[in-house]
DOMI-12023 format. One line per 4 residues: number of its first residue (from 1); their letters; for each residue x, y, z of N, C-alpha, C, CB. Coordinates in nm, 4 decimals. Each point is the difference from the previous one (the first is absolute). Glycine has a CB too. Layout:
N
NUM	A	X/Y/Z/X/Y/Z/X/Y/Z/X/Y/Z; ...
This chain:
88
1	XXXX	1.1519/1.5658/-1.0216/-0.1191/-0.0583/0.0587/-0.1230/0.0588/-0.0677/0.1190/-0.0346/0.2201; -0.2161/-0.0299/-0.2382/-0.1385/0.0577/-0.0758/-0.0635/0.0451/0.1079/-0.0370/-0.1518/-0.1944; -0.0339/0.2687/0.1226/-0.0798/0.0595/0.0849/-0.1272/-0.0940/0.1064/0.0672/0.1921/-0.2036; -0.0967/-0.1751/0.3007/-0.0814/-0.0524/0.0830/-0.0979/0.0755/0.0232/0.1483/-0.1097/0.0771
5	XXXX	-0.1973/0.1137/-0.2143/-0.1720/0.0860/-0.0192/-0.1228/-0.1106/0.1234/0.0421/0.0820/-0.3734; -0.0192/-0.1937/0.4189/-0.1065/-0.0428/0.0613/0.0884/-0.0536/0.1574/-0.1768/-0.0710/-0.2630; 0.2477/0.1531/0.2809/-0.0128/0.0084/0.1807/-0.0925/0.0567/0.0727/0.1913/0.0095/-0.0098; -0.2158/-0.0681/0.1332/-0.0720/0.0021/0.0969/-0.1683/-0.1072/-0.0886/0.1589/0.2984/0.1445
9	XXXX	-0.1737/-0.3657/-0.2642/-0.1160/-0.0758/-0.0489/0.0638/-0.1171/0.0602/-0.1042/0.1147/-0.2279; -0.0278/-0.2054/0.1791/0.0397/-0.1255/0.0451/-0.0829/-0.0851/-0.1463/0.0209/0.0477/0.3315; 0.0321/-0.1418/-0.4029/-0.0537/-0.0495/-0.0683/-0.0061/-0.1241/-0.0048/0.0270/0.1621/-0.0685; -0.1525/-0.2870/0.0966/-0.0002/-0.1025/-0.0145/-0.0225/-0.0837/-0.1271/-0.0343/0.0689/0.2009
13	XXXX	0.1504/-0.1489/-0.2446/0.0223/-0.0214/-0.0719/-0.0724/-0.1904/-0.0411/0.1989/0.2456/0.0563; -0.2798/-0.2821/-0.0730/-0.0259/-0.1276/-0.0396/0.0849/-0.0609/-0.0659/-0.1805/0.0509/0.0067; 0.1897/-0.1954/0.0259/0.0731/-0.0662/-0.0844/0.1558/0.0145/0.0053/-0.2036/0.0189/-0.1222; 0.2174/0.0570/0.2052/0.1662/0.0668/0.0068/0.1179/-0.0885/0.0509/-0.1105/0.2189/0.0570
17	XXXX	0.0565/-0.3354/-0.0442/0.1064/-0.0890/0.0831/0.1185/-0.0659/-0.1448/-0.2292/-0.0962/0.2496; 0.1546/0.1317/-0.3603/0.0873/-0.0815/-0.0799/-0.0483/0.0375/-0.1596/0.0308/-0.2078/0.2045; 0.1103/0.2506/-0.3221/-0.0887/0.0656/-0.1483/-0.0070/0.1153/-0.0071/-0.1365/-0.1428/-0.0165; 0.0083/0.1781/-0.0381/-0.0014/0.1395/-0.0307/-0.0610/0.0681/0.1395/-0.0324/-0.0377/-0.2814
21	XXXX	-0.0712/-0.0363/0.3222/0.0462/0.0748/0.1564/0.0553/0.0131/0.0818/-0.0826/-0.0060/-0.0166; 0.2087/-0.0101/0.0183/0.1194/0.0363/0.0765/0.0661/0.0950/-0.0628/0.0216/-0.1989/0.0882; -0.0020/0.2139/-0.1964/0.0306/0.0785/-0.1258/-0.0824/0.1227/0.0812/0.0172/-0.1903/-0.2561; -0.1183/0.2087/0.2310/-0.0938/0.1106/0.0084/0.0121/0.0289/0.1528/-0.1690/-0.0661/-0.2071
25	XXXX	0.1751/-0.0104/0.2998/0.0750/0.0460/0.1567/0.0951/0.0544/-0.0118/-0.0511/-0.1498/0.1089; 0.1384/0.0937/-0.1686/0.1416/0.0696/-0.0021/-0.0298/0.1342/-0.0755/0.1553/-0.2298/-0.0075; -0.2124/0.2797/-0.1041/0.0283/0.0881/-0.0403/-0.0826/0.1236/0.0722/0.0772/-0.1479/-0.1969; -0.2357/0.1092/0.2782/-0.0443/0.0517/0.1185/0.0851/0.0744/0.0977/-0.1343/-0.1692/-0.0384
29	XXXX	0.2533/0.0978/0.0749/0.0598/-0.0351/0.1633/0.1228/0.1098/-0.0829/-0.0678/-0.3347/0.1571; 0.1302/0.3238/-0.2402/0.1119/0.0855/-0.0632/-0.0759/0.1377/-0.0044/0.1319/-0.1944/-0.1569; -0.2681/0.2245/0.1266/-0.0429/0.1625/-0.0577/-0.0326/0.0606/0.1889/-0.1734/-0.0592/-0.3395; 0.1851/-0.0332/0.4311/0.0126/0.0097/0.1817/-0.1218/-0.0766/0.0396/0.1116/0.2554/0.0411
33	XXXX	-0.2433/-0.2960/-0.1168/-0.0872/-0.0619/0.0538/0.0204/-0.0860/0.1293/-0.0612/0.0253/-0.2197; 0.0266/-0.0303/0.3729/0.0021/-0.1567/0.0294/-0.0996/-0.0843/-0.0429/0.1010/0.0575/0.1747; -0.0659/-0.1595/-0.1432/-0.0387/-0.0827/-0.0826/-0.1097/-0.1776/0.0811/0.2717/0.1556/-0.1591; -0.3678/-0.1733/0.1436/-0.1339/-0.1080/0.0513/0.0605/-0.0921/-0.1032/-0.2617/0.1429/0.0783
37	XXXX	0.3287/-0.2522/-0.0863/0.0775/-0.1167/-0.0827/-0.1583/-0.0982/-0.0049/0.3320/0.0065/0.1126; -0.3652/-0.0950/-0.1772/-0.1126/-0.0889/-0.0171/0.0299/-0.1233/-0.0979/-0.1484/0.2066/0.0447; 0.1306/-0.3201/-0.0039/0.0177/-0.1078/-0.0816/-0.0469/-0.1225/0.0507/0.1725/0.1104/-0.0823; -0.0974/-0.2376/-0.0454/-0.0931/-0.1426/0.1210/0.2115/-0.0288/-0.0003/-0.3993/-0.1856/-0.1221
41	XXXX	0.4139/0.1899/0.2499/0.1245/0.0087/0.0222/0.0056/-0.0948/0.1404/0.0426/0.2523/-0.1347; 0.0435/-0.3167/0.2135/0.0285/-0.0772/0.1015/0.0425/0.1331/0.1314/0.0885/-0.2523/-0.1861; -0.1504/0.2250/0.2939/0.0719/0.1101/0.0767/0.1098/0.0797/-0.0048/-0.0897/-0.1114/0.0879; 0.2225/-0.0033/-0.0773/0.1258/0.0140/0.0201/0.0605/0.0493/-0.1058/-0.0074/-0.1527/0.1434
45	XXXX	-0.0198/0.1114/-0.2272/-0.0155/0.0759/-0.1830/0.0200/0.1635/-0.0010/-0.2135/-0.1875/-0.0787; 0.0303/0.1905/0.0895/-0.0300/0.0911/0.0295/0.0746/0.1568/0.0545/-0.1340/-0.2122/0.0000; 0.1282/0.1449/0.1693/0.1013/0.0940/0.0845/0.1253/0.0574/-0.0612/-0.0737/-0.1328/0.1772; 0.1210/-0.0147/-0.2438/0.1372/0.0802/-0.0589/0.0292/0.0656/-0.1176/0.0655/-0.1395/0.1089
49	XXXX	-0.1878/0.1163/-0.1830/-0.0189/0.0815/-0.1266/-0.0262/0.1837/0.0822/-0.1450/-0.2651/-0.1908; 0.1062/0.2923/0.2507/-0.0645/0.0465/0.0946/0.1039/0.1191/0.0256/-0.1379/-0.2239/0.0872; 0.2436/0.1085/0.0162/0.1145/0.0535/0.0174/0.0861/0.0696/-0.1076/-0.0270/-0.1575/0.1561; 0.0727/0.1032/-0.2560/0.0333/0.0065/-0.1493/-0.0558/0.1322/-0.0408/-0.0086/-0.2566/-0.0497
53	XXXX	-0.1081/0.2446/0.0480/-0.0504/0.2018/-0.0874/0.0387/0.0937/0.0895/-0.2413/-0.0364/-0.1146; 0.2456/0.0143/0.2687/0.0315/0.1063/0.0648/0.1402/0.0174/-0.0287/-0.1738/-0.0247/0.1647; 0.2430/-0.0772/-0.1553/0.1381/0.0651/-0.0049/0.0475/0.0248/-0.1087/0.0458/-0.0875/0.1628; -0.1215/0.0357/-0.2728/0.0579/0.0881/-0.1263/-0.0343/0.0992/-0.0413/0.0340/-0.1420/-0.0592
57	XXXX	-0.1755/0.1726/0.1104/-0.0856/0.0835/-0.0571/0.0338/0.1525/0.0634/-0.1823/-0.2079/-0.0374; 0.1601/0.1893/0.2165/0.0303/0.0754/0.0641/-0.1670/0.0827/0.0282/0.2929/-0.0172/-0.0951; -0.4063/-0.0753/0.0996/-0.1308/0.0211/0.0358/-0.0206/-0.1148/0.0963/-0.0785/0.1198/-0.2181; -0.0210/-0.1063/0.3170/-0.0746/-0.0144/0.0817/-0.0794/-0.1368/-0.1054/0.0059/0.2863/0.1560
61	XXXX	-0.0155/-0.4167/-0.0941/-0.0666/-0.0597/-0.0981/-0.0710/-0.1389/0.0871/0.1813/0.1058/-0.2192; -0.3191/-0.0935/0.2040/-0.1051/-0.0948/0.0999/-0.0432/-0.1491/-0.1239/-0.1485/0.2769/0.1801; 0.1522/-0.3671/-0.0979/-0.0603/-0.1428/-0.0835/-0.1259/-0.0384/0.0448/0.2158/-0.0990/-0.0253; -0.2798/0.1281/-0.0254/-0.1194/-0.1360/-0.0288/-0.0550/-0.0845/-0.0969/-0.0457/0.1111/0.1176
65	XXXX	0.0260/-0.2285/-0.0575/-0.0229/-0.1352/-0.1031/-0.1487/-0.0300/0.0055/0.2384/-0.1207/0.0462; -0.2281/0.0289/-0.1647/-0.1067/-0.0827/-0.0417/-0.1288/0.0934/0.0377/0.1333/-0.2456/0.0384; -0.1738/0.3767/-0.0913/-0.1285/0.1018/0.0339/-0.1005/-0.0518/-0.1045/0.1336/0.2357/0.0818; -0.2790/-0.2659/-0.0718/-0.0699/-0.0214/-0.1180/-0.0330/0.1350/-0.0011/-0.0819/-0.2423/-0.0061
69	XXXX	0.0364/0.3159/-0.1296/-0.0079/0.0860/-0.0308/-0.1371/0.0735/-0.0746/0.2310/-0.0856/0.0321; -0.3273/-0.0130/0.0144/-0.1433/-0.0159/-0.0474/-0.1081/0.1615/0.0791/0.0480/-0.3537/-0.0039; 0.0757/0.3443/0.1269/-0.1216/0.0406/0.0777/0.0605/0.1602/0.0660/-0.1053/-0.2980/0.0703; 0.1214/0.4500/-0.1064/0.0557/0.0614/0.0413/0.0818/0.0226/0.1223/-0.1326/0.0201/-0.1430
73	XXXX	-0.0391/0.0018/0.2164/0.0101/-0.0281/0.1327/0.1020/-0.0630/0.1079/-0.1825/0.0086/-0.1039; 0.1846/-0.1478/0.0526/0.1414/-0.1322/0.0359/0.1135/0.0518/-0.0217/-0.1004/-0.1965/-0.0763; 0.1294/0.2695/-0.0651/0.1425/0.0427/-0.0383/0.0320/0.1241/0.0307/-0.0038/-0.1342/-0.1642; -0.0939/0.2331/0.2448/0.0370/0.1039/0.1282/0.0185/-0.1061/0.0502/-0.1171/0.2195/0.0295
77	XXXX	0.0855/-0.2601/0.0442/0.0220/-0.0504/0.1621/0.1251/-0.0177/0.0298/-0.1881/-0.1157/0.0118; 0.1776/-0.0417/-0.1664/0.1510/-0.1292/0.0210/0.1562/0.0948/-0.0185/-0.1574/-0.2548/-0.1607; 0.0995/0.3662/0.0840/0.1600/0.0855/-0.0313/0.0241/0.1168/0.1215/-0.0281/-0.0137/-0.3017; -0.1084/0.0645/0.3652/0.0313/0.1044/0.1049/0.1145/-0.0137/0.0859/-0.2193/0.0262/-0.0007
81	XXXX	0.2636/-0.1718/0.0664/0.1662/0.0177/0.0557/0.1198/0.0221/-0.0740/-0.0754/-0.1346/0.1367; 0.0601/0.0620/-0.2723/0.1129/0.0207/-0.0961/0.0009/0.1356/-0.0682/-0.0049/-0.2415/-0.0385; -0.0734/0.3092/0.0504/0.0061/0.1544/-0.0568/0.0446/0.0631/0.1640/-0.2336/0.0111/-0.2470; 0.2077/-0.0207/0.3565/0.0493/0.0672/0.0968/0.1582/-0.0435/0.0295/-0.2518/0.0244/0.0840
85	XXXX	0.2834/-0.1429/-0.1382/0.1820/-0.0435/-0.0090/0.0096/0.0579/-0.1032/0.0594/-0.2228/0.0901; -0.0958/0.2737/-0.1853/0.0337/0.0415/-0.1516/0.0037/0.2216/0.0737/-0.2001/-0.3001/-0.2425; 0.1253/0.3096/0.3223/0.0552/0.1279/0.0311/-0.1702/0.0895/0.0349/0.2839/-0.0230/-0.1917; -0.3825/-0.0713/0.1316/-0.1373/0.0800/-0.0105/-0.0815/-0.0045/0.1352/-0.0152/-0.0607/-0.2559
């Protein structure tokens, strides 16, 4: 098993629903990160992608969709529940 230099972080990952950001979740979620998932993804999708990193990963892992990203402020807010399911 690789070391899990980033347990107890939480890293939100853009774009992560599908590519290289899922790629880059996964390799997040393997070093122990949990993990804030983000994409333009369908709920049900979503959830089960969701489901999917936790159980492979074996991290704590929160979804949120469709965030515009213009405005800091908004992207505290819209992620503050998915980082508290993610462990923060």
């Amino acid at each position: 098993m690789a070391a899990r230099f980033l347990a107890g972080k939480v890293a939100l990952v853009t774009g992560s629903t599908s590519g290289i950001g899922a790629g880059i979740a996964r390799s997040l979620g393997r070093a122990g990160a949990n993990l804030v998932i983000n994409g333009l993804i369908k709920d049900a999708e979503g959830e089960a992608l969701r489901k999917q990193f936790e159980k492979e990963l074996g991290v704590k892992v929160g979804l949120t969709q469709r965030m515009g990203w213009k405005r800091g402020s908004k992207i505290r807010h819209a992620a503050a529940p998915s980082c508290q399911g993610a462990g923060r």
